[in-house]
C-alpha positions, 0 to 999 in steps of 0.5 A: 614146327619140322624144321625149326622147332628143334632142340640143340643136339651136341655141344659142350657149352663151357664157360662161366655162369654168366655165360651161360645165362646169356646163351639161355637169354639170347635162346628167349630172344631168339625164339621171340623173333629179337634176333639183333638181342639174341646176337648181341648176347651171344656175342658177349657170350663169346668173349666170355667163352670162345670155346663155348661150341653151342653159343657159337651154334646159336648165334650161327641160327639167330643169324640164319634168321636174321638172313646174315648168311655169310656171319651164320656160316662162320659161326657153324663152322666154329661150332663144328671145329669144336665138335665135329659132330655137333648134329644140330651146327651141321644141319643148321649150315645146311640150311644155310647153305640151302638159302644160298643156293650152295645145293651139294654142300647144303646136301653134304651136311644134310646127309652127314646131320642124319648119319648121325642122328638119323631118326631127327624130323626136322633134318629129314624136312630139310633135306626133303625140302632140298630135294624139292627145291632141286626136282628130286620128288621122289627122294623128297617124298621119301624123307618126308613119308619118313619124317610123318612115320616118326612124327604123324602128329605134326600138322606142319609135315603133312602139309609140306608133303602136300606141297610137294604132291601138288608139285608133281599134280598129285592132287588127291594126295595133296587133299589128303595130307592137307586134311590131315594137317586140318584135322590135326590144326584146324586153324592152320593157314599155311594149309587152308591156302594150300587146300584151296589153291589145289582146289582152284587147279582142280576146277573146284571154284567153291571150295577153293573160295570157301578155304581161301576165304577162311585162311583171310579171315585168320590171316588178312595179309596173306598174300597168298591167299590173296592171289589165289583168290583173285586168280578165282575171282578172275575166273569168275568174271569178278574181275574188280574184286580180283584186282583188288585181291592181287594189288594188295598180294603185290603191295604185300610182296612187291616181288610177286611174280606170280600175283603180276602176271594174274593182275597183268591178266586181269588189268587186259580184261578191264582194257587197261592195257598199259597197266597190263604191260606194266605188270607182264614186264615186271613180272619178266623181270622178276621171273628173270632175276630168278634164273640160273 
């Protein structure tokens, strides 16, 4: 993947033999998704060794995944006290900071990441994904170009720059990186929703159908997909089947403004207007938490 995918560049990593087994452990769990066993291992780790800048660094990442923002924090920075540059504990502060919504320094450690390791994909998707997140396309667009030059493999940066491009209503281009993503990974969901839900802005009904339809097949709890194939079916006057679609996008993620508002739309249609308040309220609601 471009941006997590990524190996630990720097670090000392002192310490016992045992140590050292618990950093590689905590590394397996880690990449299983058994963060709290990752912790827990670097923990001991830690006690073992508490110069050792990459368990420092690790349990800093597992706890970013874990959403344990302010402990990743700490982490990093205890890393990079030991090694200033540590390349791999900058960037990953950077994401976290990025998660925080705390942009300058998120791009302060981006950009100090990439003066040192200029030529790194998964920095340059993450400081172009940055940039996106703050309305700078164009510099978004040129990490991103950037990265697919180092790495035209990598299905998952085409589709990113997709995104970006239908951002900004740059459909065509979207289409084209999305098949490239396809060509490369055909199987890839998170591009099959993302063709198909530029498809449905350019009015092309089918195909978006046929992509979304695909991507549910692989992925039946994508919601997504499936709030994106609701808003078509919508479109289409299949207004049961789109109310089916968008409940379960919105039992998926309570938090779906975009799939309340369309279910809001749909429900309005169906004359059942006080659901349809029900669901515009809540999506206000959403919509207003996210503010500022």
């Amino acid at each position: 993947m471009a941006t997590e995918g990524r190996r630990s560049t720097g670090g000392s990593a002192p310490g016992s033999r045992r140590n050292r087994l618990l950093v590689e452990r905590a590394k397996t769990y880690k990449e299983m998704g058994r963060l709290e066993e990752a912790i827990t291992d670097l923990t001991e780790a830690l006690l073992l060794a508490p110069g050792d800048d990459i368990a420092w660094a690790e349990r800093g990442e597992a706890c970013r995944l874990a959403h344990r923002f302010d402990e990743a924090l700490f982490d990093f920075d205890k890393a990079i006290e030991i090694d200033p540059d540590y390349v791999y504990a900058i960037g990953s502060r950077g994401q976290t900071y990025m998660a925080l919504n705390r942009f300058d320094e998120a791009y302060a450690d981006f950009c100090r990441a990439l003066e040192l390791a200029p030529n790194t994909t998964w920095l340059l998707t993450s400081r172009a994904l940055l940039f996106r997140k703050t309305g700078r396309y164009d510099d978004a667009e040129s990490d991103l170009t950037r990265a697919i030059a180092l790495d035209p493999e990598d299905a998952e940066l085409h589709g990113i720059r997709g995104d970006l491009y239908y951002d900004v209503d740059r459909y065509d281009e979207a289409l084209a990186d999305f098949a490239q993503a396809l060509r490369l990974e055909p199987n890839s969901v998170r591009a099959l929703v993302s063709r198909g839900e530029t498809y449905r802005m350019m009015d092309r009904l089918d195909e978006a159908l046929s992509d979304l339809n695909h991507a549910l097949q692989l992925d039946a709890g994508n919601d997504r997909a499936l709030a994106s194939r609701g808003a078509i079916l919508h479109e289409l006057d299949r207004d049961e089947e789109a109310l089916a679609d968008l409940t379960r996008a919105v039992e998926i993620d309570p938090e779906y403004t975009w799939a309340y508002a369309r279910r809001s739309e749909v429900l309005r249609s169906l004359g059942r207007y006080e659901e349809s308040l029900t669901d515009i309220n809540r999506a206000m609601e959403l919509d207003a938490g996210t503010e500022g």
